[in-house]
N, C-alpha and C positions, 0 to 999 in steps of 0.2 A: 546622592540618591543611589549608587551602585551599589556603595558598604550596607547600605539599609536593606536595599533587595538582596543581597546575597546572601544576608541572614536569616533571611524568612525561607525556611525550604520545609516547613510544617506544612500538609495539603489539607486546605481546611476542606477537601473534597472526599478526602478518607478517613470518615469517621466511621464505616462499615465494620460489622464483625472479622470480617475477613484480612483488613489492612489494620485496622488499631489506629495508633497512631501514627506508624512509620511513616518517614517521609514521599514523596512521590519518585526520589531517586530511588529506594528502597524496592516501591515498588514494582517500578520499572525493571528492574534488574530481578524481581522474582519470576517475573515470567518470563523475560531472557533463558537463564538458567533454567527454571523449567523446562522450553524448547529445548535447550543445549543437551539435554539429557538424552534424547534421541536424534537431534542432528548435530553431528559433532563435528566442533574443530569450524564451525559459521558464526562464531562469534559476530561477526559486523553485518553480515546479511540478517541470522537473526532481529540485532536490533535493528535496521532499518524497519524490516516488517512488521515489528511493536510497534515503531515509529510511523510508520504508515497509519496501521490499527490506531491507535490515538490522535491525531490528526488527521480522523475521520476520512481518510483514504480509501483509494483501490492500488492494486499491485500487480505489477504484470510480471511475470517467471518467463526468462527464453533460455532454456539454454538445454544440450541434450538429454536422452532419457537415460534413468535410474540414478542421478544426481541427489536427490532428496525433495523436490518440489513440490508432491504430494504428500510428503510425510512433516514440511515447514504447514503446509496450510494445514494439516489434519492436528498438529500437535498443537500450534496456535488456537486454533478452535478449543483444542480441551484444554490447554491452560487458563484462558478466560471462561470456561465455563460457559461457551457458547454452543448454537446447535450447529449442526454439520452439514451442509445441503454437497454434493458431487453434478455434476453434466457432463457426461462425456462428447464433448464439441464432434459433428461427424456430419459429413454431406446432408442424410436426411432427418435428419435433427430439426424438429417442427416447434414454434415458437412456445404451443402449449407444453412441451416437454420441459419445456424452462419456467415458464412462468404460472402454470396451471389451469384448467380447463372448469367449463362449466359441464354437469350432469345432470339429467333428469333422475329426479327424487320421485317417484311414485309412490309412494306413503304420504309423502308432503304435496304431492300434485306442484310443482315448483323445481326449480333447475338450481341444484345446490353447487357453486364453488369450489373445485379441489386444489388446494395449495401446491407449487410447482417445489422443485428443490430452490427455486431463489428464494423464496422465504425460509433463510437462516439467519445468523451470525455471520459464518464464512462460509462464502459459495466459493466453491472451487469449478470454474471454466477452464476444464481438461482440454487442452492443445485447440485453443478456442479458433483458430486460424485456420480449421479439419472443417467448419461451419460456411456454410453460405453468407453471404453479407449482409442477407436481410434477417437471419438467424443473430447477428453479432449484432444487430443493431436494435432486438429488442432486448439487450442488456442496456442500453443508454441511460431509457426514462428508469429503470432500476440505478443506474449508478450515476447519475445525476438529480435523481429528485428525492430516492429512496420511498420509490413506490412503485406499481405496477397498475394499469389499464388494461381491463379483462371486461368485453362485451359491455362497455361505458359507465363503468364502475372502477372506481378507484380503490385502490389496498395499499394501505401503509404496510410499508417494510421492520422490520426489529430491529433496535439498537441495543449494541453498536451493530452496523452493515457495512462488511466489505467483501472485494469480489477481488477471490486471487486467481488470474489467468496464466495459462501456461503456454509454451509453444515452444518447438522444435525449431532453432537454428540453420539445420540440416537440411532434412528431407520436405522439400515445397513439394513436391507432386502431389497433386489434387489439396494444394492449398490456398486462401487467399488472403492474401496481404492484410493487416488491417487501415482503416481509411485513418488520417489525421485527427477526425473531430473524434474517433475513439478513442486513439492513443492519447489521445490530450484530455480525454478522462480518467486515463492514473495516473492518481500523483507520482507512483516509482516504476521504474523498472528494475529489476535488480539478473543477474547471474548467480547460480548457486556457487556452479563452477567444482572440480574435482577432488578429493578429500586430499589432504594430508597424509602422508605412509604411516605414521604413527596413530592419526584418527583411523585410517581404515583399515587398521590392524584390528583395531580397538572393537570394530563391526562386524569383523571376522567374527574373532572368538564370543560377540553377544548372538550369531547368526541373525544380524540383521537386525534391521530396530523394529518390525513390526510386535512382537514381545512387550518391549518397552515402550512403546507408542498406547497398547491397550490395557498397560497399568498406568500410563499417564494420569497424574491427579492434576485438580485444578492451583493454578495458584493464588487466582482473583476469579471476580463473579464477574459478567456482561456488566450488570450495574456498575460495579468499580470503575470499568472501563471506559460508561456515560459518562459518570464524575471526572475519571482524571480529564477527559477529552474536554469538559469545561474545565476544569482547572486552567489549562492551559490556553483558552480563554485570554485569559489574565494577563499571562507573559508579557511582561513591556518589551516593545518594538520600537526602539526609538526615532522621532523623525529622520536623524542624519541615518540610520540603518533602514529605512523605508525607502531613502529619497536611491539608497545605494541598491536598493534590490529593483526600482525603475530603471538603474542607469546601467545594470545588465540587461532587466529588459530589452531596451533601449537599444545596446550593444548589439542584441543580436537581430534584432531586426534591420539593424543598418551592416550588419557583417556579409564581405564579399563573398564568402562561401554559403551564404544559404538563402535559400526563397522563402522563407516562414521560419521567423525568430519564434518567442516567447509569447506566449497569447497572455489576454487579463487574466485567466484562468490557473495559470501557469504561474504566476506572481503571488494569488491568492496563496494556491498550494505550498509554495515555497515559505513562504512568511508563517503557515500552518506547521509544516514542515519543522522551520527553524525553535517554533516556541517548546516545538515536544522534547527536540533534542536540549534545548536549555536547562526546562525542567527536569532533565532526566539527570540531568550533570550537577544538579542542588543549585541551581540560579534560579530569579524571578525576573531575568531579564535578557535575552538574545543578542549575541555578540555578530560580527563579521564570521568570527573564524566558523561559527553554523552553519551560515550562507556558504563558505568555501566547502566544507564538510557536506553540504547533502547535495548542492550544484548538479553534481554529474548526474546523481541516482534522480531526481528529480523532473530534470530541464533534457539529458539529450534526448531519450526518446521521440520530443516532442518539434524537433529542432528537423525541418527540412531543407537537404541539400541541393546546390547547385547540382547539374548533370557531372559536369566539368570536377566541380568538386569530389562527386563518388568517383569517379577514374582517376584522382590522383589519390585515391584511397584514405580521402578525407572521412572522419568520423563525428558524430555527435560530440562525445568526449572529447577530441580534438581541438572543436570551436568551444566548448565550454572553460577548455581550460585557457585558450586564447582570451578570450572575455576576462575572466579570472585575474589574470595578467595585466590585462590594459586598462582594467576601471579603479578606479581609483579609491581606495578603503578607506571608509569615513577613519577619521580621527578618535574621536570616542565614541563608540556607539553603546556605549551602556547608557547618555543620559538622554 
């Protein structure tokens, strides 16, 4: 079964003017590249955040300012040819600021709907952690249902929808944490983390990618991105690879360093996770070594620690890769 799937890397989901025929690796990697062209020298973080994007995800950015974190979500958006929505997260930051407000119409005698910036493609939640809790928590029914309730009326969101949030490492003052049940609505979390001497030379002499961020072309349409995200759909997961991403699970909710292992939610995503990076690689079928591959970005976020454990400066990644270690890799998981 594996020699059979490994030679079907034809995406019967890109028959668009835009991809032709190329395969689904192909064109995964165009809009990789694309990105690469203004954030340089992130090859792997790039593609996770495709990989996110396709496995119908959200993404969360921690890590200091002027890294590229606004300029990954603003370049991703125009490589899919998607629209652009911004929030800048801030103490009084009012729900309809986010999600949009009703109006009185006086020509129409009637209270007309104004769409918020989360009706995009990609919402960018600028240092979303600046926001009150009750502010951060009417992103949820947006990133778990892909819709919005405004005065008992329901509005479908645009596909593809994903919500890339950022936050500062650094400075907590006038911050607040995010709760569990949020964190554990992104699929990733990622680190940009700081350039390469030879990338950021390379940033020097263009003064900066804002230049090249706003000749950015597309390299696929929103639609492409519906398709490949069914495409992968399809990806075989085979039982003994299914039974292996329970028995992390598993692992970590029985692990002495933490109070809250792996939720179902948590399993779902990974397994979503796993089929995008397959197909990205020319397979029609998900290996172990996926699972090892997206693990960290995926699962620690979501992974809480014993007390005891953060004083011996125990980490998410830390227990992930313990897990990693102790479970046992199916034998063949391609059948």
């Amino acid at each position: 079964m594996s020699e059979q799937l490994a030679g079907e890397t034809e995406n019967p989901a890109a028959g668009s003017s835009t991809n032709g025929q190329r395969s689904f690796e192909d064109v995964f990697g165009s809009i990789c590249s694309n990105v690469a062209t203004v954030l340089r020298g992130k090859d792997d973080v790039i593609k996770l955040a495709v990989t996110c994007l396709i496995a119908d995800g959200h993404l969360l950015v921690e890590d200091v300012p002027g890294v590229g974190k606004t300029t990954l979500a603003k370049a991703l958006a125009a490589s899919v040819s998607g629209e652009f929505g911004r929030v800048q997260f801030t103490p009084d930051l009012m729900a309809a600021d986010l999600v949009g407000t009703s109006i009185w119409h006086p020509q129409l005698g009637s209270f007309e709907f104004r769409h918020g910036p989360v009706f995009a493609n990609i919402v960018l939640a600028d240092e979303i952690n600046r926001a009150a809790p009750k502010i951060q928590s009417a992103l949820l029914e947006s990133m778990a249902e892909q819709q919005v309730t405004v005065d008992g009326r329901t509005w479908p969101l645009p596909s593809p929808f994903m919500v890339i949030a950022t936050q500062n490492p650094l400075e907590q003052h006038g911050t607040y944490p995010l709760p569990e049940s949020q964190l554990d609505r992104f699929l990733m979390k990622l680190s940009v983390g700081y350039p390469e001497p030879d990338d950021e030379r390379e940033v020097l002499e263009s003064d900066g990618e804002q230049r090249n961020l706003a000749r950015l072309k597309p390299a696929v349409t929103s639609n492409d991105v519906v398709a490949m995200t069914d495409y992968c759909r399809a990806i075989h997961v085979s039982p003994a690879l299914r039974q292996y991403l329970l028995d992390i699970a598993t692992a970590t909710r029985r692990h002495r360093s933490l109070t809250l292992g792996m939720s179902p939610r948590a399993v779902i995503g990974l397994q979503r996770a796993i089929r995008v990076r397959a197909a990205a690689t020319g397979r029609r079928y998900a290996l172990a070594d996926d699972v090892k591959a997206l693990a960290p970005a995926v699962l620690a976020h979501r992974l809480v620690l014993h007390p005891e454990a953060r004083l011996q400066a125990v980490t998410g990644q830390d227990v992930i890769a313990e897990v990693l270690g102790s479970v046992r890799i199916p034998d063949d998981s391609a059948r």
